[in-house]
C-alpha positions in Angstrom: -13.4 13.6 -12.0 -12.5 11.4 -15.1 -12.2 13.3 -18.6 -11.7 12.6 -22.0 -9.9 15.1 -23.1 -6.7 16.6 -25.8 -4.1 18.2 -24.4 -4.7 21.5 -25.7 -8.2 21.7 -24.1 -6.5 20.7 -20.8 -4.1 23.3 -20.6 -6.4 26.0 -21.7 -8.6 25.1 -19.0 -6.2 25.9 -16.3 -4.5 28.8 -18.4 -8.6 30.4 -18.7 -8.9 30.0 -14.7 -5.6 31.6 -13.8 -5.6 34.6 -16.3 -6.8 38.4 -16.4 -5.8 39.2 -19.6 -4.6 36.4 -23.0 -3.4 37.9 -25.8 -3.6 35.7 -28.9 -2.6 35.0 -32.6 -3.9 31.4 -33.9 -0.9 29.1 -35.1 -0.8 25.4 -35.7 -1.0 22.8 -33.7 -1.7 25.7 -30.7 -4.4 27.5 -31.8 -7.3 24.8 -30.5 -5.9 26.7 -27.0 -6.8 30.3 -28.2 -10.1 29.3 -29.7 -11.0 27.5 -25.9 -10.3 31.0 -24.5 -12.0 32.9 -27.0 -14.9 30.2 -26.6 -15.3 30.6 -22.9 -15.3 34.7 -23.0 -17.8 35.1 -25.6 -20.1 32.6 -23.2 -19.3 35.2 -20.2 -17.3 32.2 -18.3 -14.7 33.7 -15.5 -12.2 32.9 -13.8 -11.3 31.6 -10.7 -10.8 34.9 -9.4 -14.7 35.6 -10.7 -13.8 38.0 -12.7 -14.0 38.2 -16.8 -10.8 37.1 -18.7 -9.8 39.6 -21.7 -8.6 37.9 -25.0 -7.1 40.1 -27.6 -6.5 38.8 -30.8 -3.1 40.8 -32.2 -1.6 41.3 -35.7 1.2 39.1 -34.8 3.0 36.7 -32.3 5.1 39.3 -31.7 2.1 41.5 -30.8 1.1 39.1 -28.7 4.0 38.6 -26.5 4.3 42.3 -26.4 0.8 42.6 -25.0 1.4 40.4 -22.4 4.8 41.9 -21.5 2.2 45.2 -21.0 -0.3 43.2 -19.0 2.6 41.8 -16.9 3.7 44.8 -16.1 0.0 46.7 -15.5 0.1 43.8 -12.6 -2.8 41.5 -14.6 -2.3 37.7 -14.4 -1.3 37.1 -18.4 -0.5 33.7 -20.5 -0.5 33.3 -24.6 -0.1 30.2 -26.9 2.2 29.6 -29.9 4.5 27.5 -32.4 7.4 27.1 -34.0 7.7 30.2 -35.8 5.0 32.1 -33.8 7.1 31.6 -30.6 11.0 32.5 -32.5 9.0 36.4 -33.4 7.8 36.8 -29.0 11.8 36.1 -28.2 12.7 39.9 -28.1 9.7 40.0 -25.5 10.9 36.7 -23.8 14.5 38.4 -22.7 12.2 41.5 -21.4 10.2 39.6 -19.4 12.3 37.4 -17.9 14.9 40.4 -17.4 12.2 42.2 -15.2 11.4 39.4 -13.2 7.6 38.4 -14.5 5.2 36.1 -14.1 4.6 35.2 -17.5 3.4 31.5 -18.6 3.3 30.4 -22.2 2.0 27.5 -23.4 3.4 26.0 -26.6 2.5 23.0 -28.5 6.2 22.4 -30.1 6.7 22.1 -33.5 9.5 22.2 -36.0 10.7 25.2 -37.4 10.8 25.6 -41.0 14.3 25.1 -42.2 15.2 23.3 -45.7 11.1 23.1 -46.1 7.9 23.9 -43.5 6.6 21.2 -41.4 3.9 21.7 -39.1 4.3 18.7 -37.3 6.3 18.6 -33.5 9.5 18.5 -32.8 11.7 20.4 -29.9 13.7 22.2 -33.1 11.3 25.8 -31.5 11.4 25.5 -28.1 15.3 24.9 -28.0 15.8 28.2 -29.3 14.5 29.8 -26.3 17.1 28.9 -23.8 19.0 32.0 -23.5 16.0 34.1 -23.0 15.8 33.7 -19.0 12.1 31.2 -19.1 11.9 28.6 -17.1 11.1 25.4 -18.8 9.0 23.0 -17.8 8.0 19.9 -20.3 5.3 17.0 -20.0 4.8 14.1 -21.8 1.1 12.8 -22.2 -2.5 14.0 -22.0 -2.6 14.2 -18.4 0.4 16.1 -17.7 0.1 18.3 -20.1 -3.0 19.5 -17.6 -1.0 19.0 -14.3 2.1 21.0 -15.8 -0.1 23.5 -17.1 -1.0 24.5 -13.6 2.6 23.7 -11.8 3.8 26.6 -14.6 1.3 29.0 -13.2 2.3 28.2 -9.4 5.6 28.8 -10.5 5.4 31.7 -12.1 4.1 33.4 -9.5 5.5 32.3 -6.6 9.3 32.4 -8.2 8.1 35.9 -9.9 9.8 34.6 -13.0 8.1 33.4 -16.6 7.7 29.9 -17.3 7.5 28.3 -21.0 5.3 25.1 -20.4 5.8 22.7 -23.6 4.7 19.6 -25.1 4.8 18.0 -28.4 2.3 19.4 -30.6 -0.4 17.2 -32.4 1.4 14.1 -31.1 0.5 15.5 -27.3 -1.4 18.6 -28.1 -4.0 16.7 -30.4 -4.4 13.7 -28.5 -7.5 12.4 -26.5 -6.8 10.5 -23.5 -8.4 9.9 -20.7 -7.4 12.2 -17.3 -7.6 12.8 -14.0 -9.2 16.2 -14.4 -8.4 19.0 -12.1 -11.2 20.6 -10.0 -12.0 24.2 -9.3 -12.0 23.4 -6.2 -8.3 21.6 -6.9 -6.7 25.1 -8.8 -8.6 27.2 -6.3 -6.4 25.0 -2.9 -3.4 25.3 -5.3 -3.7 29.4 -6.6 -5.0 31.0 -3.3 -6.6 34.0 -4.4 -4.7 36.1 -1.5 -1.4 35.5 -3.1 -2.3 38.1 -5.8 -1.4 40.4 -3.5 1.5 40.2 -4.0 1.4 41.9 -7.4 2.8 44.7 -7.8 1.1 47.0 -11.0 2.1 50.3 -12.1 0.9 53.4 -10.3 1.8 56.7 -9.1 1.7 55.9 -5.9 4.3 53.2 -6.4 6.5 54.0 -8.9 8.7 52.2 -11.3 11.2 51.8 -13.6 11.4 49.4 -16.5 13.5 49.6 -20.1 16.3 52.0 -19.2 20.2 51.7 -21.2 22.6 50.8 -19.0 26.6 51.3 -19.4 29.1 48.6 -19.1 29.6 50.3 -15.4 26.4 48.6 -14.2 24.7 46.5 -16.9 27.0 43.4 -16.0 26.4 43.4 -12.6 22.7 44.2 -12.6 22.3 41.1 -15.7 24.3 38.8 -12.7 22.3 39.7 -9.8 19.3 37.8 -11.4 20.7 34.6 -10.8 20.1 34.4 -7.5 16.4 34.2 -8.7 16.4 31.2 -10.9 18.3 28.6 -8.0 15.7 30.1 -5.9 13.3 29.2 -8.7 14.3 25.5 -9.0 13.6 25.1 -5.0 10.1 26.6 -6.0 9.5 23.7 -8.6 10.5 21.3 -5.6 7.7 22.9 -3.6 4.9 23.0 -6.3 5.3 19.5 -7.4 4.9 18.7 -3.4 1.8 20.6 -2.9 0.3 19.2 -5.9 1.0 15.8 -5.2 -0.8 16.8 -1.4 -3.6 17.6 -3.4 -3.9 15.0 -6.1 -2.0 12.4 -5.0 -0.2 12.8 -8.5 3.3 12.8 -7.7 6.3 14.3 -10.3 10.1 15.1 -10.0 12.4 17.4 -12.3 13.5 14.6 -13.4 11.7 11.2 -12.8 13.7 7.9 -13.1 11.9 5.0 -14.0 13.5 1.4 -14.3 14.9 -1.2 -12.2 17.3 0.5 -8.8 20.5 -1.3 -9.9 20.0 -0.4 -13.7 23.0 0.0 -15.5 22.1 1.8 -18.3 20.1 5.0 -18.4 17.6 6.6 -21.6 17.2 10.5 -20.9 14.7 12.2 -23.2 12.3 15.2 -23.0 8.5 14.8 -24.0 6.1 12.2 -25.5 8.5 9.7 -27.1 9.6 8.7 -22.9 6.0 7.7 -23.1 7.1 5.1 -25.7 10.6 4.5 -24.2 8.3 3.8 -20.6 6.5 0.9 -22.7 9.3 -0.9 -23.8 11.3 -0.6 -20.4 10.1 -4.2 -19.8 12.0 -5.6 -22.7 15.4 -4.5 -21.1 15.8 -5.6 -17.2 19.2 -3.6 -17.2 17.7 -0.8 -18.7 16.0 2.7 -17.4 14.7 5.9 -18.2 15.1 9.2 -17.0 12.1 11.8 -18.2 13.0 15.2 -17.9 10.3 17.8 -16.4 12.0 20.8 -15.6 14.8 21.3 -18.5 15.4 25.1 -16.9 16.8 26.1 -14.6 19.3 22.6 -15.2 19.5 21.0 -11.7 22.5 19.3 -12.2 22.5 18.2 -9.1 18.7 16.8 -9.2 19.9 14.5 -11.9 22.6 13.2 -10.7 20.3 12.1 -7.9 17.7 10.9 -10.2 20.2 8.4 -11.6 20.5 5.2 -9.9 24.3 4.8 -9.0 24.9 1.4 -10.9 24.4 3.8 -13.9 27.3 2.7 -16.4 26.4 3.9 -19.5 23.7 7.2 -20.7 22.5 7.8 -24.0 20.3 11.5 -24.5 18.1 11.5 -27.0 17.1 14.4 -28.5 14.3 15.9 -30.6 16.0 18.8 -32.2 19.3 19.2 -34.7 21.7 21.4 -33.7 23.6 21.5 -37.1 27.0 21.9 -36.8 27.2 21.2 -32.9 26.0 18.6 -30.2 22.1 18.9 -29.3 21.1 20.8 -26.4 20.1 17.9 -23.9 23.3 15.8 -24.5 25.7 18.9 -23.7 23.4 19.5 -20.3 24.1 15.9 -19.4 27.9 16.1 -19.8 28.0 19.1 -17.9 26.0 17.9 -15.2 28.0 14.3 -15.0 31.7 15.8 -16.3 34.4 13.8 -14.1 32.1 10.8 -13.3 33.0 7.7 -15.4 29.6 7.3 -16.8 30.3 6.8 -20.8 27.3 9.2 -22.4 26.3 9.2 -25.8 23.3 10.7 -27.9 21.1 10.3 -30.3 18.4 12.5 -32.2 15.2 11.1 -33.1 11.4 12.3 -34.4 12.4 15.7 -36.2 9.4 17.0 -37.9 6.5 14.2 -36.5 8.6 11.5 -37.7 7.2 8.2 -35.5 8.9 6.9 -32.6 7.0 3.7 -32.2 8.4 0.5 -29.9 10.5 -0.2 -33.2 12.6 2.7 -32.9 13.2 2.9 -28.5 14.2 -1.2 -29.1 16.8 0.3 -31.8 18.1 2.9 -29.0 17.9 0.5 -26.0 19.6 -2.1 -28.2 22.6 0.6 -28.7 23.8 -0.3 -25.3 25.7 -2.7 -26.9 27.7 -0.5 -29.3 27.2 3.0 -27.6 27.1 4.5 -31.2 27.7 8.5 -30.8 25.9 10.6 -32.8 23.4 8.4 -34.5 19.8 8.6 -35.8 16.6 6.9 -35.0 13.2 6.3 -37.4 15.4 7.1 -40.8 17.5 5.2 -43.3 20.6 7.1 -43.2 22.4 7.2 -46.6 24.3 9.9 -46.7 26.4 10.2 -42.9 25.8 6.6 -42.5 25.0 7.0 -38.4 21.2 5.4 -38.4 20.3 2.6 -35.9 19.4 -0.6 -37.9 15.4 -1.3 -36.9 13.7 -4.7 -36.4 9.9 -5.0 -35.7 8.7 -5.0 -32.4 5.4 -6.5 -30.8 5.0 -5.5 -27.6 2.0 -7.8 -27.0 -0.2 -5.2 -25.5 -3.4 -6.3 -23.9 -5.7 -2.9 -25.8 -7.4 -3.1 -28.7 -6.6 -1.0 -31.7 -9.2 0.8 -34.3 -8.4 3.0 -37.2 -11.0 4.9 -39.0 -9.8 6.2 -43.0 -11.5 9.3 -44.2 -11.0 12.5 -46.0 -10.4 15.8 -45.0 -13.9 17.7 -43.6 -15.7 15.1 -44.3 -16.3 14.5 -40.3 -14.8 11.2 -39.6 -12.2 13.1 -37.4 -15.3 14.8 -35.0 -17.2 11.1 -35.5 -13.7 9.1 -34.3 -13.5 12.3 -31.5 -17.3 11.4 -30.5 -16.4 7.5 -30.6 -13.2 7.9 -28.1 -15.1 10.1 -25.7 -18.0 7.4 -25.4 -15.2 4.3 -25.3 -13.6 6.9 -22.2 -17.4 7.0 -20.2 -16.5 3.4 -19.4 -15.0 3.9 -15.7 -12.7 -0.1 -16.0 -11.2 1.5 -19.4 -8.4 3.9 -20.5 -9.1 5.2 -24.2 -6.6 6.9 -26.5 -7.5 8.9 -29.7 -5.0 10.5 -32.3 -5.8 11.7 -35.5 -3.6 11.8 -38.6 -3.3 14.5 -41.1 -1.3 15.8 -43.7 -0.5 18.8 -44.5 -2.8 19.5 -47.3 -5.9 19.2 -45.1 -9.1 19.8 -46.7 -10.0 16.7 -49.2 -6.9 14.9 -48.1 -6.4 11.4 -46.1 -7.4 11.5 -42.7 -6.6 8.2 -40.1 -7.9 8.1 -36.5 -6.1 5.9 -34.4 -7.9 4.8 -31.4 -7.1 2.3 -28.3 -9.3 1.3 -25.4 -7.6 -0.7 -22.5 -8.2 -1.8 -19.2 -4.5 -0.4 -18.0 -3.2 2.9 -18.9 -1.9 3.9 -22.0 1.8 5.2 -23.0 1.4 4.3 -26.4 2.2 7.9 -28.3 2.8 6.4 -31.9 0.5 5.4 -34.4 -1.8 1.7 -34.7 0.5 -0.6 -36.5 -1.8 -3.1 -35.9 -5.5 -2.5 -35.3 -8.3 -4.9 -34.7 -10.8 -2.8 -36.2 -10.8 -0.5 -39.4 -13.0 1.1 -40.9 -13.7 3.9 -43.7 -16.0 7.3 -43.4 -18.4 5.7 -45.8 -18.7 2.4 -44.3 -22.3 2.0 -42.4 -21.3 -0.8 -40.0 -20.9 -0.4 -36.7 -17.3 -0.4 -35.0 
């Protein structure tokens, strides 16, 4: 069944049909998930299991995670939604969880932590501070896997008996309308057989245990290593899930999906949205291709290695975080992963804080191949450590048309340009898109919706630079 849908309906969809009990506390860009959830139960919707979900709205984020740490362990089927700072106050809970072995999923619409000012806008700046913590990570990059990971995390979880943090950009993914593949009930029911809760395993007196004892340094360091053996279990889990949903959907993914020509030598890897971009402007560069990263932990070193086509000469890692003081998270992963090959591997960092990643700025990085410059940035006019990428326009010549709508805050030509995508998407020969710009002020400030209809898909994750149509809240004409 074809929907037009944002990514944070999508996911909340599958998180609603796989849950007993959601704890909640609303924070942008994740709270549109909450409110779905808090929607369906006051309209007496269940779950797949039949039975009614539970959503508890708590005090904190922290309050949150610890409620579903107590759900996890009553034995209840638990998930939660969060942000940026939201998710830095559940990390106390995160180690717990993932130190007793639970099923927990999150969902998280990343955003950039508040550091020299706030920004609500996405970046990876949140979720890279959860590495330590023992989650599995899994990441998507568009509409439509932000649905199909969303329900891989949940398989995972499970089966692996282990939490999973499922993340994608938030507003640039989390907002966005596209048009999906939607799953079934019948399609989470094949892929969630209810028998498998059996395997639960809830407090009770008649089988006791224990959780949150001290431990010495006779025992703690042993006990802490003989988790391991869980998480390379874990990734062979992931293998299996992304089989049995491709069985189902015919939607085949990989930990870590190359894209490109076989004898490419050079190789993008990036996390999230902005490989959407990086996709569309593969094209442009016959010696160029791109690795997207799904599964970022448990690191299958191995995976990528194999995901790399063995021409591979040259790698630069672009990441959407800054690690101040040190290298960013995905470019160490890489060099560990490739240490003692003669591949030359560079990185970059890119789209801190929303900052666009349009064609102009992957040409910019694909174009670095040239110089390999270490270290750089991408999207910015760097004055002051003097590492930017010089930009030139791009025109990708894309056969979709482009409309942008200018309004105000509340004045309702976001729900109007929302209406306007969903009827473009009813059309079964086209693909629509719909993103919606704000600032941060909200309320009686601009508002731009940015909308594309094509007859091919869509990877186009960065604003209309050049629409066809525009119009204005006000206007009475037709678009």
């Amino acid at each position: 069944m074809k929907l037009t849908v944002d990514a944070n309906s999508a996911v909340a969809k599958v998180a609603f049909s796989l849950s007993e009990i959601i704890p909640i506390y609303p924070i942008t860009p994740s709270s549109p998930m909450a409110e779905y959830c808090s929607k369906n139960v006051s309209f007496g919707k269940t779950n797949i299991f039949g039975e009614k979900v539970t959503t508890v709205e708590m005090q904190s984020e922290a309050g949150a995670a610890g409620a579903m740490h107590g759900a996890l362990i009553g034995g209840a089927l638990a998930t939660t939604f969060t942000s940026s700072q939201g998710l830095l106050l559940m990390l106390p809970n995160m180690y717990k969880m993932a130190g007793e072995c639970l099923p927990a999923v999150m969902h998280v619409a990343a955003r950039a932590v508040a550091s020299h000012a706030l920004s609500i806008f996405g970046d990876h700046s949140d979720v890279m501070t959860t590495r330590m913590t023992g989650f599995n990570m899994l990441c998507s990059a568009s509409v439509q896997e932000a649905q199909d990971m969303a329900m891989i995390a949940h398989m995972c979880a499970h089966n692996a008996h282990l939490p999973v943090m499922h993340f994608f950009d938030g507003f640039r993914t989390s907002h966005e309308y596209q048009k999906i593949d939607a799953l079934s009930e019948n399609d989470i029911k094949a892929l969630f057989p209810i028998k498998k809760r059996e395997n639960s395993s809830p407090l009770s007196s008649a089988s006791p245990l224990q959780f949150g004892t001290a431990q010495n340094p006779d025992v703690f360091f042993q006990n802490r290593e003989a988790r391991e053996v869980l998480y390379s279990r874990a990734s062979k889990i992931f293998d299996r899930a992304f089989e049995d949903f491709y069985k189902q959907t015919g939607r085949k993914y990989k930990k870590f999906d190359y894209f490109g020509p076989k004898n490419a030598k050079n190789v993008i890897i990036m996390l999230g949205s902005g490989s959407e971009t990086m996709l569309e402007c593969l094209s442009q560069k016959t010696d160029c291709g791109l690795v997207r990263v799904r599964v970022y932990r448990p690191f299958d070193e191995e995976a990528l290695r194999a995901a790399l086509p063995k021409t591979c000469k040259k790698i630069i890692v672009l990441d959407r975080t800054r690690e101040s003081g040190a290298r960013e998270p995905l470019l160490l992963d890489v060099k560990s992963a490739l240490a003692g090959s003669d591949i030359k591997i560079v990185g970059g960092v890119y789209g801190l804080g929303g900052k666009e990643f349009s064609p102009t700025e992957a040409m910019a990085c694909l174009n670095n191949f040239d110089q390999m410059q270490d270290d750089f940035t991408v999207g910015i006019n760097d004055d002051v450590r003097k590492k930017s990428l010089s930009l030139e326009k791009v025109n990708l010549n894309l056969k979709q048309k482009e409309i942008k709508i200018y309004g105000l805050g509340s004045d309702g030509s976001v729900s109007a340009s929302k209406t306007i995508t969903k009827i473009l998407g009813e059309r079964e020969d086209s693909f629509v898109q719909g993103y919606f710009e704000y600032d941060s002020k909200k309320a009686g400030s601009l508002t731009i919706s940015h909308m594309r209809i094509s007859s091919a898909p869509i990877h186009s994750t960065y604003l209309c630079h050049q629409p066809d149509e525009i119009g204005r809240a006000s206007c009475r004409e037709r678009v």
